[in-house]
C-alpha positions in Angstrom: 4.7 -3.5 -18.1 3.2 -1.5 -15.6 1.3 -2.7 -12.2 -1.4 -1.6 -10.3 -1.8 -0.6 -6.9 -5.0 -2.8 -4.5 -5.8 -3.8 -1.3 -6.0 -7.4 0.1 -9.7 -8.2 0.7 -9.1 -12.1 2.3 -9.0 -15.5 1.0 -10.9 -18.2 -0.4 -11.6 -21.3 -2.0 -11.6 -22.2 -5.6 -12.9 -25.7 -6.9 -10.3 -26.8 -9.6 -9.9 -29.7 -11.5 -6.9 -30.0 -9.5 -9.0 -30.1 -5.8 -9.6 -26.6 -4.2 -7.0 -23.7 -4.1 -6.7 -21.2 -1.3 -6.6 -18.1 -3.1 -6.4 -13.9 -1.9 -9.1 -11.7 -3.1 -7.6 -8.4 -4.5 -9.4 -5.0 -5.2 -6.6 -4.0 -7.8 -7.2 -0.4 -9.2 -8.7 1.5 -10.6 -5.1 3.9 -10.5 -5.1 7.3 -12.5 -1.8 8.1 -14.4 -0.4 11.0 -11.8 3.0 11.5 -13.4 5.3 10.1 -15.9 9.3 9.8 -15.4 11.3 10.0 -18.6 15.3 9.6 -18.3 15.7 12.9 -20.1 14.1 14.4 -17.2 14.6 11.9 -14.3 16.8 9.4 -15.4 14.9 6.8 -15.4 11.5 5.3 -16.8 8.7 5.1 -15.1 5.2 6.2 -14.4 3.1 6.8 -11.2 -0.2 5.5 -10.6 -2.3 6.6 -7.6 -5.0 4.5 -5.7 -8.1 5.3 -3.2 -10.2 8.4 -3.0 -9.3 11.1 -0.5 -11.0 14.1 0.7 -9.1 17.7 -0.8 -9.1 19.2 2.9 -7.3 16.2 3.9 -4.1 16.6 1.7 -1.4 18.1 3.1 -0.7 21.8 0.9 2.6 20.8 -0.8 0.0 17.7 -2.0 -2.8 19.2 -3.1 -0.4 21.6 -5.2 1.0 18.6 -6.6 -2.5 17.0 -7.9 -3.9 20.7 -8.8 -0.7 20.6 -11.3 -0.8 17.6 -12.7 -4.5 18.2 -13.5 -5.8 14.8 -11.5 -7.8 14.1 -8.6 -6.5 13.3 -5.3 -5.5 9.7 -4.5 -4.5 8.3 -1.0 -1.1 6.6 -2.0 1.2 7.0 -5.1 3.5 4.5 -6.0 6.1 4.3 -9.2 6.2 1.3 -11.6 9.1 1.2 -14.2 8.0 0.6 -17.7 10.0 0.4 -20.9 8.5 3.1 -22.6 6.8 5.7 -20.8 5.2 7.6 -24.0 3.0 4.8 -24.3 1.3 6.7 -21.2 0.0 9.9 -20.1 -1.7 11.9 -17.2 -5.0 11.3 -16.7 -5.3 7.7 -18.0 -6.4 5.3 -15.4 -5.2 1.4 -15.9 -7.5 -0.9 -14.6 -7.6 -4.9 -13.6 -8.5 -5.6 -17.2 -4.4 -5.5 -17.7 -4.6 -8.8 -16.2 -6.0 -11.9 -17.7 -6.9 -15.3 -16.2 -3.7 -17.7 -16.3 -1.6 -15.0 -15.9 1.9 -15.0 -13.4 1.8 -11.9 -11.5 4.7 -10.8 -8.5 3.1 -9.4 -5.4 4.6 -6.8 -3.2 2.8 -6.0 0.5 4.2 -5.3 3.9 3.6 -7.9 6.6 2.1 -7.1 9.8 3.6 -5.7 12.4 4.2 -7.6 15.1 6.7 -4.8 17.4 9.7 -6.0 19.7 9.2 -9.4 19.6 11.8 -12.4 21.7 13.5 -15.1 20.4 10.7 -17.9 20.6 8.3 -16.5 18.8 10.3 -14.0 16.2 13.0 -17.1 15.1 10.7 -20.0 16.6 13.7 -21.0 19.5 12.3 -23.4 22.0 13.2 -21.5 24.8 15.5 -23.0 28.0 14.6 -25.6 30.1 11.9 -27.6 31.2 9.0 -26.3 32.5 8.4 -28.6 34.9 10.3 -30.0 38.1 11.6 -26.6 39.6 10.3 -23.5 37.9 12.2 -21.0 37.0 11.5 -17.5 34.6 14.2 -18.5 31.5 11.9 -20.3 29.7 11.8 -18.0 26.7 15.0 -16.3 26.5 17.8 -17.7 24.3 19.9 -19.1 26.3 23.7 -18.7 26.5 24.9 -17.4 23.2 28.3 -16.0 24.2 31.7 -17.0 22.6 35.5 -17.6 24.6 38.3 -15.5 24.7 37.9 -15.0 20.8 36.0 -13.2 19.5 34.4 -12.4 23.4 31.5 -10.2 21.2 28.7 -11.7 20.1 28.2 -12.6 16.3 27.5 -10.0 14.2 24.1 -11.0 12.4 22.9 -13.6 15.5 19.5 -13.7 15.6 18.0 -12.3 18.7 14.8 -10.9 20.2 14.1 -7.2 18.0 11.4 -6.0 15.9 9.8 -8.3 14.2 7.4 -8.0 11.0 6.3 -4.5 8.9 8.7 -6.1 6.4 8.5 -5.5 2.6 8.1 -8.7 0.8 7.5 -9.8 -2.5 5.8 -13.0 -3.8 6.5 -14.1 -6.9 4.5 -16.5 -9.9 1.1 -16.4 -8.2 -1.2 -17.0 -10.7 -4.6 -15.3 -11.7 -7.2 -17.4 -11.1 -10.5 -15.1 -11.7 -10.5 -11.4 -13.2 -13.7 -9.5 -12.8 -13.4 -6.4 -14.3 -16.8 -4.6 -13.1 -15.9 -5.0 -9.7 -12.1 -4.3 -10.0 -11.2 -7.5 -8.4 -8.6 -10.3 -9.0 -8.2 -13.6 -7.1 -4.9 -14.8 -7.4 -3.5 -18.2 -6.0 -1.9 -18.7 -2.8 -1.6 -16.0 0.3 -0.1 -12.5 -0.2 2.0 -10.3 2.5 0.0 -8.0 4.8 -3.2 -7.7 6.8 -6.6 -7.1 5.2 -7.1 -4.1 4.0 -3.3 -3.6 3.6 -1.7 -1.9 0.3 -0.4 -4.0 -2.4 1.5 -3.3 -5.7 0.7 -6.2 -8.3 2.8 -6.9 -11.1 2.9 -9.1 -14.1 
């Protein structure tokens, strides 16, 4: 089945029978059919759904020939979803959040935020070295000694050290839909999602 493409809004409370759930607000669509890939063609199945409006003299020109071809309007970001069978599409149809229905298990792919070169305490959560009392010294958030003997006398391939931490793709999986409402083009789904507000999201059932 295909997805659809939204933005993360926030979060916030629903009242269950169960006690409250902290839940994410989604804008989810509307997303225009833009293409469809066959695997005569392409080799594979799948179709491409655009999301958010975007000015024509801000496309770049190999873009705006692409749209003026397929016949669509501009949209900001495109994005593939694989579907089984792609003829039960075509360009110009736009899939909206009426594809989901309250109860439903959704996956939920966003990028986290960014959080650039980062060090050890606060991109693996080390403790750092040494007091910080009784003689002060400027070690207290470096990693420490991490070095090995003779053998291998390199250190470990895959040893978690200070580097760049976050703008990661990451998927969550069986979050379910808690509230659908269709005239607005929003979905609340359980739980937190990946990303900042305002940050792209591809939602699938």
């Amino acid at each position: 089945m295909a997805g659809l493409i939204g933005k993360k809004l926030g979060m916030l409370s629903l009242f269950t029978e169960d006690g409250d759930v902290g839940c994410t607000v989604i804008q989810a669509g509307p997303c225009p059919v833009v293409n469809i890939r066959t695997p005569e063609k392409d080799g594979y199945s799948a179709i491409q759904l655009g999301y958010g409006v975007i000015k024509p003299k801000h496309l770049r020109r190999p873009l705006s020939g692409y749209f003026k071809k397929q016949g669509v309007e501009p949209v900001k970001i495109l994005r593939e979803f694989r579907v089984e069978d792609p003829s039960a599409y075509k360009v110009g149809d736009t899939l909206t959040v009426s594809l989901f229905a309250e109860g439903d298990l959704v996956s939920v792919t966003g990028w986290t935020k960014g959080r650039g070169f980062a060090g050890v305490v606060k991109r693996h959560g080390f403790a750092g070295v040494g007091g910080r009392t009784h003689g002060q010294h400027n070690r207290e958030r470096h990693p420490g000694s991490m070095g090995s003997n003779t053998f291998p006398g390199r250190v470990w391939k895959g040893k978690r050290l200070a580097g760049r931490y976050g703008n990661e793709r990451i998927t969550i999986d069986n979050l379910q839909v808690m509230k659908v409402i269709p005239e607005k083009n929003i979905l609340i789904v359980s739980g937190a999602v990946p990303g900042p507000i305002n940050g792209i999201l591809l939602i699938r059932k």
